[in-house]
GUVEXLO-689594 format. One record per residue: z negated, x negated, y negated of N, C-alpha, C, CB in turn; residue in one letter. Coordinates in steps of 0.02 Angstrom, whole numbers, plus 50000, padded with zeros to 5 digits. Each point is the difference from the previous one (the first is absolute). Glycine has a CB too. Layout:
<pts>
ZXYZXYZXYZXYA;...
</pts>
This chain:
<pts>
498754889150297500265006249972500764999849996498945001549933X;501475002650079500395002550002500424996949930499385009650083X;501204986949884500284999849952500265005349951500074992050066X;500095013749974500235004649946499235005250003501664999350020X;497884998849992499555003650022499594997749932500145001050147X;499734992149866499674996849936500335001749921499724990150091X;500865009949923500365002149935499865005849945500724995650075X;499175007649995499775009349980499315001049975500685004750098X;498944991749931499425000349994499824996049915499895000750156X;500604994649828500004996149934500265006949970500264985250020X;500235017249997500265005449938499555004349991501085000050019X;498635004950047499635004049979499454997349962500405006050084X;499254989349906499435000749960500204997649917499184997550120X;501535000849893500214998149941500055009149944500794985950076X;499585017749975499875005549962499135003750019501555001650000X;498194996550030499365002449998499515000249927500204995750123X;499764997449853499924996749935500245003849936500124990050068X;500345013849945500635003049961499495009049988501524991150080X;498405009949990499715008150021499224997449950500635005050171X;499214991849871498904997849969500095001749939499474988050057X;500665009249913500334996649934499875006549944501114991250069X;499195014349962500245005349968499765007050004500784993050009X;499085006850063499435003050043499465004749951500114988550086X;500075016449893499335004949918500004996749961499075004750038X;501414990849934500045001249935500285004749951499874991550038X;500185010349914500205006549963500494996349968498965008049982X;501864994050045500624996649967500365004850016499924988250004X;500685011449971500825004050010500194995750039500405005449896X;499644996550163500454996450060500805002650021498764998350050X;501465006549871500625001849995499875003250090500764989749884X;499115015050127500065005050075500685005449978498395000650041X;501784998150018500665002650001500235004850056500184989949945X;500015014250067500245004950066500645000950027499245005549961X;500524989450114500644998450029500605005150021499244991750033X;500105012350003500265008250018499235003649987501134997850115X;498915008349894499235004950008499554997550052500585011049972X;498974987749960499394998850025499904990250037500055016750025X;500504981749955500114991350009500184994949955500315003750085X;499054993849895499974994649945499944994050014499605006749945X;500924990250002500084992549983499654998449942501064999350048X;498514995849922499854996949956500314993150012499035007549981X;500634987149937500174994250002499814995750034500185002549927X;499105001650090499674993550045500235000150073498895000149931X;501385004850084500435000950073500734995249992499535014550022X;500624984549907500834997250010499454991550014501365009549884X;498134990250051499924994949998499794995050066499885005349890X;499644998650158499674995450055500665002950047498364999149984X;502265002450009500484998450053500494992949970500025014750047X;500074983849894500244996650004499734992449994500635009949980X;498514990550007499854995250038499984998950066499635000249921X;500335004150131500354998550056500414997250016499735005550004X;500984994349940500615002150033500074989449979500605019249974X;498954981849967500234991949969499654994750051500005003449856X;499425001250175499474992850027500524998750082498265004549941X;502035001350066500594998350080500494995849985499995011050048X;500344989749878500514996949965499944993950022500065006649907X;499534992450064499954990649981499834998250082499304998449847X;500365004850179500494995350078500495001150045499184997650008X;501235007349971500435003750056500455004349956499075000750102X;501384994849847500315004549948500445004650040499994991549903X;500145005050131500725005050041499865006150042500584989350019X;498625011849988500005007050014500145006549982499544994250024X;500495009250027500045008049958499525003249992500835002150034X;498975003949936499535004749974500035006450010499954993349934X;499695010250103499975008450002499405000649956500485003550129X;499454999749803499234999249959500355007249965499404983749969X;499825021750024499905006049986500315001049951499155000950044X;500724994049890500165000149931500714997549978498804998549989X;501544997350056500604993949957500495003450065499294984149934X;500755017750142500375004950034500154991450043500575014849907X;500214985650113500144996450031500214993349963500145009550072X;499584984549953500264994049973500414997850051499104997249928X;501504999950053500514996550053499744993849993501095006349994X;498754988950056500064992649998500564997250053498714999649963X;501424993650022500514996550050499695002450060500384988949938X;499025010350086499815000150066499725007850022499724986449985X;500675018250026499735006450000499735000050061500715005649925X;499374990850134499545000550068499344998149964500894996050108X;498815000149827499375001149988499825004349982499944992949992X;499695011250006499705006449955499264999949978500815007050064X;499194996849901499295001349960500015005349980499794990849963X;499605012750058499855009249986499324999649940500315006050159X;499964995949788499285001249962499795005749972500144990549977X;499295011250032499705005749955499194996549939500495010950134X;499824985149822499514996749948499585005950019500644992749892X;499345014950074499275001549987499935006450070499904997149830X;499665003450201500425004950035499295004950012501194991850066X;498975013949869499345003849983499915001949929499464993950090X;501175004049889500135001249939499595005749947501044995750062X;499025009549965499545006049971499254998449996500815008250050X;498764988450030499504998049990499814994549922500125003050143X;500144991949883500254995249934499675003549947501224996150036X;499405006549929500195003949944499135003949980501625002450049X;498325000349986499345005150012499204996749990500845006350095X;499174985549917499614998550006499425000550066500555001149890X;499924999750162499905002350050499904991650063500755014449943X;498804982950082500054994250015500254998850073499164998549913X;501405004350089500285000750078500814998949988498995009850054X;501344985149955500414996950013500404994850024499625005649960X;500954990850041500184993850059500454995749969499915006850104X;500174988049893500684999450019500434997750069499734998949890X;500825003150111500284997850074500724998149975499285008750093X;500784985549974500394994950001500335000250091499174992749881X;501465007050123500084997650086500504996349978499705009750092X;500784986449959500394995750000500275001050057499514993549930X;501305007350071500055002250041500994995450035498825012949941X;501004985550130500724995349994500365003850068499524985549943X;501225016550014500525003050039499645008250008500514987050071X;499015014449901499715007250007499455000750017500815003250021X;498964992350023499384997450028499335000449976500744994050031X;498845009449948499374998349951499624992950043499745015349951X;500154981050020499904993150023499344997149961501344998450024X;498365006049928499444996549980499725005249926500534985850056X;499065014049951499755007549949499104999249978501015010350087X;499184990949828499275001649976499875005149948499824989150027X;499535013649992499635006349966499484997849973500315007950070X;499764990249860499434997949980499725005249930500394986750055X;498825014549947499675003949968499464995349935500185008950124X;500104988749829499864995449962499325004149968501324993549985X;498505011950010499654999949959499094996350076501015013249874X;499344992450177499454996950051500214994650026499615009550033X;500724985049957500124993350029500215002250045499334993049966X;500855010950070500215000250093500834998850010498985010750032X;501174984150013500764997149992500015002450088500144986949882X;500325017050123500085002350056500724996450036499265011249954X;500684984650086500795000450008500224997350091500174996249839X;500565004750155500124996250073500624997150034499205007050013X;500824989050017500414997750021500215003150056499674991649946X;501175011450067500225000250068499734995450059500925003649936X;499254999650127499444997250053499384995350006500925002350032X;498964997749900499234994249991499375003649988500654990849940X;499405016850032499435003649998499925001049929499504995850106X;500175009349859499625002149938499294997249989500655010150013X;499304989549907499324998749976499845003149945500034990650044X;499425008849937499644999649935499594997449997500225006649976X;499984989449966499704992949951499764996750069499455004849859X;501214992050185499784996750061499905003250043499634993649956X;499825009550057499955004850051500345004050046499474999049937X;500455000850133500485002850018499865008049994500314989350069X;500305014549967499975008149959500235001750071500385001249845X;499245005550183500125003250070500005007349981499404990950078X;500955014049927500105007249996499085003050057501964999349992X;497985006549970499345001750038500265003550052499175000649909X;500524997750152500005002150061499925008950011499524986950020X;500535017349938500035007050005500185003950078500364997849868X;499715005250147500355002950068500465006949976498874995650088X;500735007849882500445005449959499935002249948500155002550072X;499865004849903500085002549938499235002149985501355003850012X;498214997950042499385002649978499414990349966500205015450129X;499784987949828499494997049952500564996249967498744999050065X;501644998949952500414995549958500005000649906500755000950124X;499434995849856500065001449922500744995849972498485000749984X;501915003749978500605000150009500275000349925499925005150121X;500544987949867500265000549928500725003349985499324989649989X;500565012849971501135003449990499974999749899500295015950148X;500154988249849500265001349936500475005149980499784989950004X;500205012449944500345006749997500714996649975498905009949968X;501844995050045500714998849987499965004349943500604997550115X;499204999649839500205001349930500505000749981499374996149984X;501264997850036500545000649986500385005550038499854988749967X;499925012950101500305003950012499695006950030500704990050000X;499295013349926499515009650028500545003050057499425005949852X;501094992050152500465004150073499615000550044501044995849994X;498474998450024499894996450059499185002949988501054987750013X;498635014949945499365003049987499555006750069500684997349852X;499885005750136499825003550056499644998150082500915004349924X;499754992150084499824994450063499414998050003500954995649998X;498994998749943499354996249989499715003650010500094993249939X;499765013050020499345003150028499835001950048500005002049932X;500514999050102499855003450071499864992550055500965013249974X;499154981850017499954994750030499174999049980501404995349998X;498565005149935499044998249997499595003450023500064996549917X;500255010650080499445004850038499864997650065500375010049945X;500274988650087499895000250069499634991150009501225011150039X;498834987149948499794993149985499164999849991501244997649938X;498905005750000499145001249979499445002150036500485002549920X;499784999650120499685008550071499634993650036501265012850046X;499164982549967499694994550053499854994849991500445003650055X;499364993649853499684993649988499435003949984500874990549960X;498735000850022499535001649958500105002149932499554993550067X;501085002949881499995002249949500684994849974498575005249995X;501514996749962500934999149961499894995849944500555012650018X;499614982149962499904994249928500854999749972498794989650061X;501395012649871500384998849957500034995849945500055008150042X;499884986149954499734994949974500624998749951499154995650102X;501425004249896500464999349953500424993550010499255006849928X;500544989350123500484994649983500254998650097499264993149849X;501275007950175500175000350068499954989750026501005015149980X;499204983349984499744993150003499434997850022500574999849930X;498925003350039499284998950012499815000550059499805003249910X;500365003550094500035006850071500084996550049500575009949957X;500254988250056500004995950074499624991750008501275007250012X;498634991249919499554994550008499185001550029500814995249899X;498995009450092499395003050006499925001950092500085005549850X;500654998250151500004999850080500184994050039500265010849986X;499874985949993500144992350051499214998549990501474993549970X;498115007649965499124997550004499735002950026499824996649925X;500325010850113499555004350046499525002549935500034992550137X;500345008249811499615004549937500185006550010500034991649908X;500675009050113500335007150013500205001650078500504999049875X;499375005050165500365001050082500675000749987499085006550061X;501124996549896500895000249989500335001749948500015002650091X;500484998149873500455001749953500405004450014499914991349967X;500395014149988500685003150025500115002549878499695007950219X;500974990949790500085001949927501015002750040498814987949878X;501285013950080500695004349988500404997449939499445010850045X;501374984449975500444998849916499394993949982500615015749940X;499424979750087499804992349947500604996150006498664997950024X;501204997349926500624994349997499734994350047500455002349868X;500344995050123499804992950043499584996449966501014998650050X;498855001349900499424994349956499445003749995500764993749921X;499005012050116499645001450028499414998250049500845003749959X;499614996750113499824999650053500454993450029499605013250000X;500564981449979500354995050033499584994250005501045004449962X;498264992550004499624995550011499475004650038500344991449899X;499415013550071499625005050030499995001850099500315004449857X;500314994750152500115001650076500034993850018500605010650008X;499664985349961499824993050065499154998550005501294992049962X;498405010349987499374995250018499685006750064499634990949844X;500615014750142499795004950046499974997550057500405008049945X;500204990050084500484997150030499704993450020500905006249938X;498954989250026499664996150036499424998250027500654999249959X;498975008750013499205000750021499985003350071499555002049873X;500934997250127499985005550064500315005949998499064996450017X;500955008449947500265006649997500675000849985499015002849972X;501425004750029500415001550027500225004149929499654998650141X;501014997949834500445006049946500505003350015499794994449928X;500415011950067500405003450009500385005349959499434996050078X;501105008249934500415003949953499375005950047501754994449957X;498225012450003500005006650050500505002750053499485002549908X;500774993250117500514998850070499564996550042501214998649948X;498374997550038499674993750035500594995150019498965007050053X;501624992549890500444994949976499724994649967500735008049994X;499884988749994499894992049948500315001449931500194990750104X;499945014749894500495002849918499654999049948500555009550040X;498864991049983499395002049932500394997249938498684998150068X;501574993849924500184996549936500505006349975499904985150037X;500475014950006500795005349973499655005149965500924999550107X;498865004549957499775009049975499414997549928499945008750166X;499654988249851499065001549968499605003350023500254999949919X;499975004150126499595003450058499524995150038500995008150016X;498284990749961499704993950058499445004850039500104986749918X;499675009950141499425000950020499614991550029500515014650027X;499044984749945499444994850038499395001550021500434993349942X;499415002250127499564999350009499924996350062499865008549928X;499504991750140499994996650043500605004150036498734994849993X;501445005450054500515001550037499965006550030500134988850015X;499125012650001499705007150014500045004649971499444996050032X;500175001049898500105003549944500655003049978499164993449980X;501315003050014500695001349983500135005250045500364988849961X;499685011250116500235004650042499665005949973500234992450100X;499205010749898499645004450010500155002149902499054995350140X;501105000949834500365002549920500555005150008499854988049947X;500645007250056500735002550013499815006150079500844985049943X;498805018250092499995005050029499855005149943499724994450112X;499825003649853499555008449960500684997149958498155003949989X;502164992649973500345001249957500845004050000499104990249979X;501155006850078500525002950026500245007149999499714991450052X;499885012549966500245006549998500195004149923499284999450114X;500124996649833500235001949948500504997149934499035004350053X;501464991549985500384995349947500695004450000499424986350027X;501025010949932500485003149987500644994650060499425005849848X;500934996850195500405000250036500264992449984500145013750008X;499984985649938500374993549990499614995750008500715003149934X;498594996150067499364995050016499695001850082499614999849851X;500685001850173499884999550083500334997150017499705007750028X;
</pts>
């Protein structure tokens, strides 16, 4: 295994333990609103900074991109680390049993090793640059789809951003016309983990962060399938604009989607 690979995989279950733990019980988790309709609780500060301590203690000198604490400077900023402790927060909160955490590592910019793990179902999704994706061992292959008919297709609504509402909708309609059917599951983490398992034919969401989609696309990525901006660019980290899936899939996305995006996402 991979060294910074193993690392991640120690942190995430370190905050996993943290999520179980807490997981329906009836407490004040002090919830807080970052912006509309985007919540932080304690147990979100709390299972990030067990993350942040279990990387510490072997690699103090790294840096940190994490949802909750923003940017950490370390001596060695060519190391990086992208975290999103809870990533589903509302589910969480809700009692809702669909959430992740994700972890990548990333050197000189590079995503170099990444995990999605779903503690309440044990499933540790993760992968190493050019060595391939797994879960719990296993290797992980994107489903062989050809196009949009029957497919079944994960996204998420831009909450943060209603500008961009219109669009969306007009992207699902046309979208919708030619799957089998549309899953909003709440946590985009999951999502592209689900499509590297051939649980989902593809992804497309509008405005995510990099602690998002940054462990999430490599394991895509190393199952085989193909991430992209709605350009069928590499921007996705910059913009949040993603699309995944097998490579087919993706093409035959970004066609029905294209016509209805807003100018600056073509």
């Amino acid at each position: 295994m991979h060294p910074m690979l193993n690392i991640a995989v120690r942190a995430a279950r370190a905050a996993g333990k943290i999520l179980t733990k807490n997981f329906g019980v009836e407490a004040d988790f002090n919830v807080q609103a970052k912006t509309q309709n985007d919540f932080v609780s304690e147990i979100d500060k709390s299972a990030e900074q067990a993350i942040i301590r279990t990387i510490q203690k072997t690699f103090p000198d790294h840096s940190f991109l994490a949802e909750e604490s923003g940017t950490i400077d370390g001596a060695t900023p060519e190391h990086q680390w992208i975290i999103d402790p809870l990533d589903g927060t509302t589910n969480y909160l809700r009692g809702i049993p669909h959430f992740a955490i994700s972890i990548a590592y990333l050197h000189r910019g590079s995503v170099q090793a990444a995990v999605v793990y779903d503690p309440l179902r044990e499933e540790l999704f993760s992968a190493t640059k050019g060595v391939g994706a797994q879960l719990n061992g296993k290797r992980l292959r994107v489903k062989a789809q050809r196009d949009l008919n029957g497919a079944l297709l994960a996204t998420g609504f831009p909450f943060k951003r209603k500008d961009l509402q219109t669009n969306y909708q007009a992207v699902f309609g046309a979208l919708f016309e030619h799957t089998s059917d549309m899953r909003r599951a709440g946590s985009a983490a999951l999502d592209l983990a689900y499509v590297a398992a051939g649980r989902f034919d593809g992804f497309w969401e509008f405005s995510l962060e990099p602690w998002d989609i940054a462990a999430g696309g490599l394991i895509v990525r190393e199952a085989g399938g193909l991430v992209t901006d709605f350009a069928g660019g590499h921007e996705f980290m910059q913009s949040g604009h993603v699309v995944a899936g097998n490579p087919k899939v993706v093409q035959h996305l970004l066609t029905k989607a294209r016509p209805h995006l807003p100018q600056s996402m073509k």
